[in-house]
SESELO-547060 format. One line per field, with one value per residue (C-alpha): residue in three letters; z, x, y. Coordinates in Angstrom, 3 decimals. Layout:
N
r	[Ala; ...]
Z	[Z; ...]
X	[X; ...]
Y	[Y; ...]
END
This chain:
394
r	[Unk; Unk; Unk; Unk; Unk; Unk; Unk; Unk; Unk; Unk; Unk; Unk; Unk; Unk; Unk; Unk; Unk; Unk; Unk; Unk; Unk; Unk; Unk; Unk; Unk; Unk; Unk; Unk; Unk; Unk; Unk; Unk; Unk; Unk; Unk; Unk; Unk; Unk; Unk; Unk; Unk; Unk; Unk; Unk; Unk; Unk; Unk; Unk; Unk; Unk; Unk; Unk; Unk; Unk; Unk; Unk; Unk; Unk; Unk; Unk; Unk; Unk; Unk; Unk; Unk; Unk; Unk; Unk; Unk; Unk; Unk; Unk; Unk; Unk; Unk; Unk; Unk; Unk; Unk; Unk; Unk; Unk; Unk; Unk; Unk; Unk; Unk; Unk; Unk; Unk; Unk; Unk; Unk; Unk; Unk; Unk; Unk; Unk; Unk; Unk; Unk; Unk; Unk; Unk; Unk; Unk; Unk; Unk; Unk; Unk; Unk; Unk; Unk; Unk; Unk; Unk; Unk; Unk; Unk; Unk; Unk; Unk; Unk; Unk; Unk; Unk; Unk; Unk; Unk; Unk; Unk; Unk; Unk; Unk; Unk; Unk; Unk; Unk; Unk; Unk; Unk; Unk; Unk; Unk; Unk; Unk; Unk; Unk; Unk; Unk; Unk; Unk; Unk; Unk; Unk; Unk; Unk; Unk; Unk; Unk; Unk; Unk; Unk; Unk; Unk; Unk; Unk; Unk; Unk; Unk; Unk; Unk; Unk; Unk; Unk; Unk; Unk; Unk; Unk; Unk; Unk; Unk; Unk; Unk; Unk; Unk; Unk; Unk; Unk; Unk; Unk; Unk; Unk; Unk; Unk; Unk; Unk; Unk; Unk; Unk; Unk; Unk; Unk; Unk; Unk; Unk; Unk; Unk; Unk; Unk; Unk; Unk; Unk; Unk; Unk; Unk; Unk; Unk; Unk; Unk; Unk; Unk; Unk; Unk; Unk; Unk; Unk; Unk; Unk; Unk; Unk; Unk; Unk; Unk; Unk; Unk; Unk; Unk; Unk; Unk; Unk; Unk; Unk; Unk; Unk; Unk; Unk; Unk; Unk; Unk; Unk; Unk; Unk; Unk; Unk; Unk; Unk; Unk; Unk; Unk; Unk; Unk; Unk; Unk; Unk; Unk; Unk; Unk; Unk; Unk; Unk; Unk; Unk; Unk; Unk; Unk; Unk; Unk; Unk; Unk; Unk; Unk; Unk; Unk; Unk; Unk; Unk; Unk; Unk; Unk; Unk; Unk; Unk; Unk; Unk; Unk; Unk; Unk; Unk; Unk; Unk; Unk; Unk; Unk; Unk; Unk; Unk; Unk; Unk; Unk; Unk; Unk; Unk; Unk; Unk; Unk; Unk; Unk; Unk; Unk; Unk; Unk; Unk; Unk; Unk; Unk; Unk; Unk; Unk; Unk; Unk; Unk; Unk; Unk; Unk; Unk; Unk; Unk; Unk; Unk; Unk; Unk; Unk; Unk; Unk; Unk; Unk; Unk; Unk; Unk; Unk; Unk; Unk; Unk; Unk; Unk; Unk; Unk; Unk; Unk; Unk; Unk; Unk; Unk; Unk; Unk; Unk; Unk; Unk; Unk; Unk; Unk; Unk; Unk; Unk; Unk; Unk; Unk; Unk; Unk; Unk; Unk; Unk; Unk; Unk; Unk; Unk; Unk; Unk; Unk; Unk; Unk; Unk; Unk]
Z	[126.495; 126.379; 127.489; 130.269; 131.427; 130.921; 133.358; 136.106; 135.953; 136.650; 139.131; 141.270; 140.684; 142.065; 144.562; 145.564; 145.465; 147.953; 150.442; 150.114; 150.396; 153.430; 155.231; 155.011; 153.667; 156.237; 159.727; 157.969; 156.829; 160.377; 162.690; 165.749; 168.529; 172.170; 173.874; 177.040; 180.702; 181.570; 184.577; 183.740; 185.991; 187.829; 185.316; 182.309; 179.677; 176.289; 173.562; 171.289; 168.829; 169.355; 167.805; 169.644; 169.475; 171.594; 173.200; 176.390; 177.567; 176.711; 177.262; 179.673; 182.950; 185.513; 185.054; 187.688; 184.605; 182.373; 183.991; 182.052; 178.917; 176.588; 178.151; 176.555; 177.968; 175.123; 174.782; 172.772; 171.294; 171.810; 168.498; 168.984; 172.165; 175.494; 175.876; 172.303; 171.371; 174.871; 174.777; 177.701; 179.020; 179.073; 179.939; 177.610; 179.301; 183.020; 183.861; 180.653; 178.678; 175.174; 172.577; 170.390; 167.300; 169.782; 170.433; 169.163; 166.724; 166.605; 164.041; 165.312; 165.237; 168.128; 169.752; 173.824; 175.917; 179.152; 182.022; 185.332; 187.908; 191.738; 191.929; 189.711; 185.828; 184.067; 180.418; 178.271; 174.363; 173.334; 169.596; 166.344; 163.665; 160.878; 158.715; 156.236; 155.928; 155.865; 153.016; 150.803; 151.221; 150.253; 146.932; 145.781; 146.443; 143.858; 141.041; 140.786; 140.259; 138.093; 136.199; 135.638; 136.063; 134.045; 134.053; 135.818; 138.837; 138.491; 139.144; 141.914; 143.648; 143.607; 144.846; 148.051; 148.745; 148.568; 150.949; 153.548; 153.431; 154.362; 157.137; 158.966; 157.990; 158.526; 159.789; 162.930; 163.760; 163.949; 165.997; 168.164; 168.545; 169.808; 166.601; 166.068; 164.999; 162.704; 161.057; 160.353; 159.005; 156.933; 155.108; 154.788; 153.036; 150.975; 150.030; 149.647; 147.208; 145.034; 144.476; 144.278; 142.158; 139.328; 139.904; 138.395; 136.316; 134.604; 134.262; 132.694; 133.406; 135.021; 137.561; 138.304; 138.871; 141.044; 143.656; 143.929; 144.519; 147.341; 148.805; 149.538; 150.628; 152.674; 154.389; 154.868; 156.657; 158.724; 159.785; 160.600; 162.389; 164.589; 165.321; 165.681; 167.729; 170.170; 169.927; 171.143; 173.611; 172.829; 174.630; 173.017; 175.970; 173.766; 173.299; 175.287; 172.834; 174.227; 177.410; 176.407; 174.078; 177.095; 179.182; 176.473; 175.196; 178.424; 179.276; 176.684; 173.397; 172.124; 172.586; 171.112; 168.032; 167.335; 167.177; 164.592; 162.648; 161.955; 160.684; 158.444; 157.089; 157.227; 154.799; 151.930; 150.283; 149.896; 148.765; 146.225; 144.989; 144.392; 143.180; 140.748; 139.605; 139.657; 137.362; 134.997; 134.259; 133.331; 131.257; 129.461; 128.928; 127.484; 125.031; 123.769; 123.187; 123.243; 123.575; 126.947; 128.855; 132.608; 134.221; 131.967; 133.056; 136.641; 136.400; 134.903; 137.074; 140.252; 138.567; 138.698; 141.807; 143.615; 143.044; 143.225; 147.263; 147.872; 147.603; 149.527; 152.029; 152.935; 152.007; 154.674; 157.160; 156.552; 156.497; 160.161; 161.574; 160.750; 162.061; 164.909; 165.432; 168.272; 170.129; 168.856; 169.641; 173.158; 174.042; 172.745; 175.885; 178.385; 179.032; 178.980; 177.322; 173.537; 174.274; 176.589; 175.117; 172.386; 174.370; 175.437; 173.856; 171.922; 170.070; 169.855; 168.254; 165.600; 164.789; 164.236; 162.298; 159.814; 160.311; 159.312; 156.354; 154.926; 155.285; 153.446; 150.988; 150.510; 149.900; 147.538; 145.016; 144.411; 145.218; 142.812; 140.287; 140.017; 138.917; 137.465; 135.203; 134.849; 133.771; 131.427; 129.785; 129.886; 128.140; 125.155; 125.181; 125.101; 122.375; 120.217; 120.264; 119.013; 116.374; 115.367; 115.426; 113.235; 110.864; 110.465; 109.851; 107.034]
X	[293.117; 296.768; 298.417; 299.889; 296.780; 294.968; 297.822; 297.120; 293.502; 293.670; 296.381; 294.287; 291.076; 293.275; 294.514; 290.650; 289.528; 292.518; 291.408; 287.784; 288.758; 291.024; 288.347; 285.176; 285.982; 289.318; 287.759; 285.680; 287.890; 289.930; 289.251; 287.321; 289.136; 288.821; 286.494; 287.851; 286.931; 283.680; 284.880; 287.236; 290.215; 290.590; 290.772; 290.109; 288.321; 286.883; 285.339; 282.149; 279.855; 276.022; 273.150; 270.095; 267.128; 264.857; 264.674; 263.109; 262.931; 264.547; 264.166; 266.015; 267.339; 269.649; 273.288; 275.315; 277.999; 276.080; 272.793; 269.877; 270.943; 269.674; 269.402; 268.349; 267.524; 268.658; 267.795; 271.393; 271.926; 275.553; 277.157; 280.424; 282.709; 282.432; 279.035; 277.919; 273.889; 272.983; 270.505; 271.731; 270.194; 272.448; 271.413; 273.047; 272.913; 273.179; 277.061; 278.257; 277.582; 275.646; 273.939; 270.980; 272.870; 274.020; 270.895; 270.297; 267.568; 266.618; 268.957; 271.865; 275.620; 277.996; 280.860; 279.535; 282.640; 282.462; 284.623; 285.884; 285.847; 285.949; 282.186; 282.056; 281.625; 279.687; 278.389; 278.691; 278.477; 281.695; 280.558; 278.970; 280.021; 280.564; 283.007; 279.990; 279.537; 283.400; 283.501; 280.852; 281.994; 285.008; 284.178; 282.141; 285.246; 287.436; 284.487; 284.617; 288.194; 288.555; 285.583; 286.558; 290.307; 290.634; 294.557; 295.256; 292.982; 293.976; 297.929; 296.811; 294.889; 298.312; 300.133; 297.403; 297.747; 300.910; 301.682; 298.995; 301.511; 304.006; 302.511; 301.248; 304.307; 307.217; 306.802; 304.095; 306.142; 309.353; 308.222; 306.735; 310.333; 311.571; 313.015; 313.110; 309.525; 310.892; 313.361; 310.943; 308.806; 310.538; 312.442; 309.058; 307.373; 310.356; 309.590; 306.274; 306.256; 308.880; 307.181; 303.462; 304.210; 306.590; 303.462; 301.124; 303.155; 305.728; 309.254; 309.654; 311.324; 307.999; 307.890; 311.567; 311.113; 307.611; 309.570; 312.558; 310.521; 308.593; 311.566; 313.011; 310.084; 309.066; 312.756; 312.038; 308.652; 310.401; 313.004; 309.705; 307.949; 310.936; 311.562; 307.887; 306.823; 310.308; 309.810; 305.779; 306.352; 304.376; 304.746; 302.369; 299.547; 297.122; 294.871; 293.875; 295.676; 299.086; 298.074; 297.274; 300.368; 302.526; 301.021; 301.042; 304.334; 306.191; 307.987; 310.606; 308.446; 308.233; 305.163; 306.196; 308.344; 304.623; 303.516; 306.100; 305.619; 302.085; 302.471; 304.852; 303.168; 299.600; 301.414; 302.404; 299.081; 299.333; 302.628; 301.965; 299.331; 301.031; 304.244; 303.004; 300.671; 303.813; 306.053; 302.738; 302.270; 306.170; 306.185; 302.717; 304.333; 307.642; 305.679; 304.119; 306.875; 310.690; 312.056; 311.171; 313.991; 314.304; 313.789; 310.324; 309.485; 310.164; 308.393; 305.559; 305.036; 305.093; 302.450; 299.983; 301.497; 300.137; 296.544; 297.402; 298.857; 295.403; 293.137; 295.699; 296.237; 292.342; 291.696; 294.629; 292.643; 289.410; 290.778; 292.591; 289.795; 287.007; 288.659; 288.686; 285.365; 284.456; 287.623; 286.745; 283.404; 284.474; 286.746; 283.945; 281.732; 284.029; 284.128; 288.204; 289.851; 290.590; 294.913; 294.693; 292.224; 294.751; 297.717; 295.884; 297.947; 295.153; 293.846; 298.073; 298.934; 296.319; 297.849; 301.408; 299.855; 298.561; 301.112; 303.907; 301.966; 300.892; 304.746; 305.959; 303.361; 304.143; 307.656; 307.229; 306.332; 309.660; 311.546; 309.432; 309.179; 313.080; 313.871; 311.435; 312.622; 315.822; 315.272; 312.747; 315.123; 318.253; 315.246; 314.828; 318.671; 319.132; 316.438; 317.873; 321.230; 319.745; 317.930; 321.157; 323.158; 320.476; 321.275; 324.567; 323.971; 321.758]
Y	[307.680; 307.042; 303.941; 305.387; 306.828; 303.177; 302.053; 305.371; 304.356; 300.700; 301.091; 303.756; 301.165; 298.393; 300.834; 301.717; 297.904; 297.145; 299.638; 298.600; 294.601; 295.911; 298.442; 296.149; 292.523; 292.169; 291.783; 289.794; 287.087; 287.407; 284.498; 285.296; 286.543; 285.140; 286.997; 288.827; 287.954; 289.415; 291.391; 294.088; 294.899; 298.477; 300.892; 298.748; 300.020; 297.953; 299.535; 297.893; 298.791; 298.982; 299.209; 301.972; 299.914; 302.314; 305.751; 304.973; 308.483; 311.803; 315.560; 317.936; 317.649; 319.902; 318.970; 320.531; 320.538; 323.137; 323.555; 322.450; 320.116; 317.106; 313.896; 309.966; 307.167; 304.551; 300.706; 299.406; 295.913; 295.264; 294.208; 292.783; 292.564; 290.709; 291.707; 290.713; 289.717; 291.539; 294.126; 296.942; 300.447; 303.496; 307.158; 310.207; 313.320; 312.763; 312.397; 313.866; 317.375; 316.501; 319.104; 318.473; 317.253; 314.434; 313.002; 309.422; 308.228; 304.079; 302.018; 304.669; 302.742; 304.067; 302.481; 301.583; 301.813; 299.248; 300.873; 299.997; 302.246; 303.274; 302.872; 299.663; 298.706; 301.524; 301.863; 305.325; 306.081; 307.960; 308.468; 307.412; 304.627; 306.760; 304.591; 303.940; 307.588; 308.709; 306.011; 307.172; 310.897; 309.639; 307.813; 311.050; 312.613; 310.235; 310.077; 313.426; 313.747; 311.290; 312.389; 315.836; 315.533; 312.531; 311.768; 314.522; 313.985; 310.707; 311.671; 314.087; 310.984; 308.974; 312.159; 312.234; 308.957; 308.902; 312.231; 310.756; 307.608; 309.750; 311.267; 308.124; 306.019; 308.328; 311.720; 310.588; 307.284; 310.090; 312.054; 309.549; 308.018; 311.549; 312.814; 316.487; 317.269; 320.226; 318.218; 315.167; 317.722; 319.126; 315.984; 313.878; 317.735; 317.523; 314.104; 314.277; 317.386; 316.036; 312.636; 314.023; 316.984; 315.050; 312.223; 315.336; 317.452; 314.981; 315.904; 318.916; 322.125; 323.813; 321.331; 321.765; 325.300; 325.047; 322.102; 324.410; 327.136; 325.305; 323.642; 327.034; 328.715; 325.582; 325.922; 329.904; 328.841; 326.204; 329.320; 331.695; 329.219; 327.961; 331.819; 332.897; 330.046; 330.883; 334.647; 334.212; 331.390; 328.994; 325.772; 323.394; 323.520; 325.298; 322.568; 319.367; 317.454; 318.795; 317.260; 314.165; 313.487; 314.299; 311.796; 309.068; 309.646; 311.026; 314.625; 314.515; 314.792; 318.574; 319.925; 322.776; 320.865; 319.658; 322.989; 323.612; 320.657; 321.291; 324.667; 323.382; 320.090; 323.118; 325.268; 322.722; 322.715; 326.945; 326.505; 323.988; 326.206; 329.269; 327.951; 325.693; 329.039; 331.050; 328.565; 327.696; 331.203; 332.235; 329.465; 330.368; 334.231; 332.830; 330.491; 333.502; 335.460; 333.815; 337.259; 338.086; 338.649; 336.638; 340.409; 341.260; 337.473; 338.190; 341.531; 340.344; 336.959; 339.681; 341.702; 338.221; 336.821; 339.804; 338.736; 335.556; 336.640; 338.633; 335.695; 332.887; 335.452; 335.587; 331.642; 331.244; 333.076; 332.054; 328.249; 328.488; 330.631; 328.105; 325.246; 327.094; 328.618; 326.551; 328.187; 331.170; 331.016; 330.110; 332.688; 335.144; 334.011; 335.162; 338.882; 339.453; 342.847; 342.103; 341.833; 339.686; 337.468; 337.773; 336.536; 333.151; 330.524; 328.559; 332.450; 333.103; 329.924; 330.222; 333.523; 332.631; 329.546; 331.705; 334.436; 332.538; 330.874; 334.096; 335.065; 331.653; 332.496; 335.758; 335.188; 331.685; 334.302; 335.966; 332.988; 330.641; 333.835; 334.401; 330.584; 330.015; 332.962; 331.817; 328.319; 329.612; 331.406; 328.536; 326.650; 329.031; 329.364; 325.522; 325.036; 327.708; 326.161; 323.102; 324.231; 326.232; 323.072; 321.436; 323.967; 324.077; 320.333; 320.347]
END
């Protein structure tokens, strides 16, 4: 292993112990906070984590929700919070809708949320702990691709990081302040491509060619999506999310500039992909013959972008519709004629979403292909002037 690689691999270790030492050892070390009042104001809500020490009782029983459903009778020991070290009773089932993968076993962790209502103070699980799990899943995740990616996989970790970073530190904050969505979008994917892919593939023509590939391409997908999302009137309302971001951040944040800004930020990974393939694989033909002409190289990237297009194009598909089955699954319930069902905004916004990143897709080959032909080329131009000049030399 190279020296620079020793450094990669002790800074993403350091990087990993931080997050650990943050995540689990940090509350820890915190000093304890004073508890709040027991009685919560109107409206009030506080949320603690539990332990399920019991299932009293559990089977089915008529909701006038969804008819017959799940329902538990749990025994919790209340970990933390105002009502911490007291064992409390709450039912699952009878004022809210629950499925069988819901149902609690003993030695279950959720969060309890205490609530203050009309009728009085009332008790309710909203979820499970899963922060042990999420972590674990997570360091299988990083073994692996430092185990089979070595420096590589290493470099790719820093580039994740580093694009979640900015995400949650520049492009959500943004848009929170009422920036344009698109905009932010666009500038922090800029940012965040340049950094991670130089972070993974060096500095070296290649990469030069891939990230002005995808900055164009990502610019032509920002146009689509800005046109496509106008042209099919979408307004943002095609999930409860919408909803609830309006409320929380008041009537003058886009709904619809979100809309936008996810397909954008949603189409970076494809783009990546095929771009990087696009500028690898000129690169790889020019290496094996320094003759080829920027037109045979352009010709010939088209002939393996094309496959390249007719797997990304389904993977696209298949991606967006399975984080949707649960939509789709919904909307298959209710009897409705196929066009219309087709017009609802929460179907519709799926299919610009993948519409206009099959498009960008479609057209990051060309785009990526022609300059990455050309600078292949001013490379074998540039290299044989050298070694001319070291001729005349000697």
């Amino acid at each position: 292993m190279h020296r620079y690689e020793r450094w990669l691999a002790g800074g993403l270790v350091a990087l990993v112990v931080l997050i650990v030492a943050l995540v689990i050892v940090g509350p820890l070390l915190q000093p304890p906070s004073s508890l709040p009042e027991p009685a919560l104001a109107p409206g009030q809500t506080e949320t603690m984590t539990a332990r399920v020490v019991e299932v009293i009782d559990e089977g089915l029983v008529e909701s006038p929700f969804a008819g017959a459903q799940h329902f538990q009778k749990l025994q919790l020991q209340v970990l933390d919070g105002s009502l911490a070290g007291q064992q409390v009773v709450v039912e699952e089932g009878a004022m809210n809708i629950i499925g069988r993968e819901r149902l609690f076993l003993p030695g279950d962790r959720v969060y309890l949320e205490r609530a203050s209502g009309p009728q009085g103070e009332r008790l309710y699980i909203t979820d499970y702990v899963r922060t042990g799990a999420l972590f674990w899943i997570a360091a299988v995740f990083v073994v692996l691709v430092m185990v089979v990616g070595r420096a590589k996989g290493l470099r790719a970790l820093m580039g994740t990081l580093f694009s979640v970073a900015v995400i949650l530190s520049f492009v959500v904050p943004q848009i929170r302040a009422g920036r344009d969505p698109v905009s932010v979008c666009v500038v922090g994917s800029i940012v965040l491509l340049t950094v991670s892919t130089y972070l993974v593939y060096g500095w070296r023509p290649k990469t030069h060619a891939a990230l002005a590939g995808m900055a164009l391409s990502l610019v032509l997908t920002a146009f689509l999506a800005w046109l496509f999302v106008g042209w099919s009137r979408l307004s943002g309302f095609g999930s409860e999310e919408g909803a609830y971001l309006l409320m929380e951040l008041g009537p003058d944040v886009s709904l619809r500039g979100v809309v936008l800004g996810g397909i954008i930020i949603g189409s970076l990974g494809v783009l990546d992909d095929i771009c990087i393939g696009q500028a690898a694989a000129i690169f790889e033909l020019i290496n094996a013959n320094r003759d080829l002409g920027w037109r045979d190289l352009f010709h010939s990237s088209l002939n393996i972008g094309r496959d390249h297009i007719a797997s990304l194009v389904n993977t696209l598909l298949l991606a967006y519709v399975g984080a949707s089955m649960p939509l789709v699954m919904v909307f298959s319930i209710y009897q409705e004629p196929l066009l219309r069902r087709l017009s609802r905004e929460p179907i519709a916004e799926e299919i610009v979403r993948t519409m206009v990143g099959s498009i960008g897709l479609v057209m990051a080959v060309p785009i990526t292909s022609l300059i990455a032909s050309l600078v292949a080329r001013w490379v074998v131009r540039r290299e044989s002037a050298v070694t001319v000049g070291v001729r005349r030399q000697d």
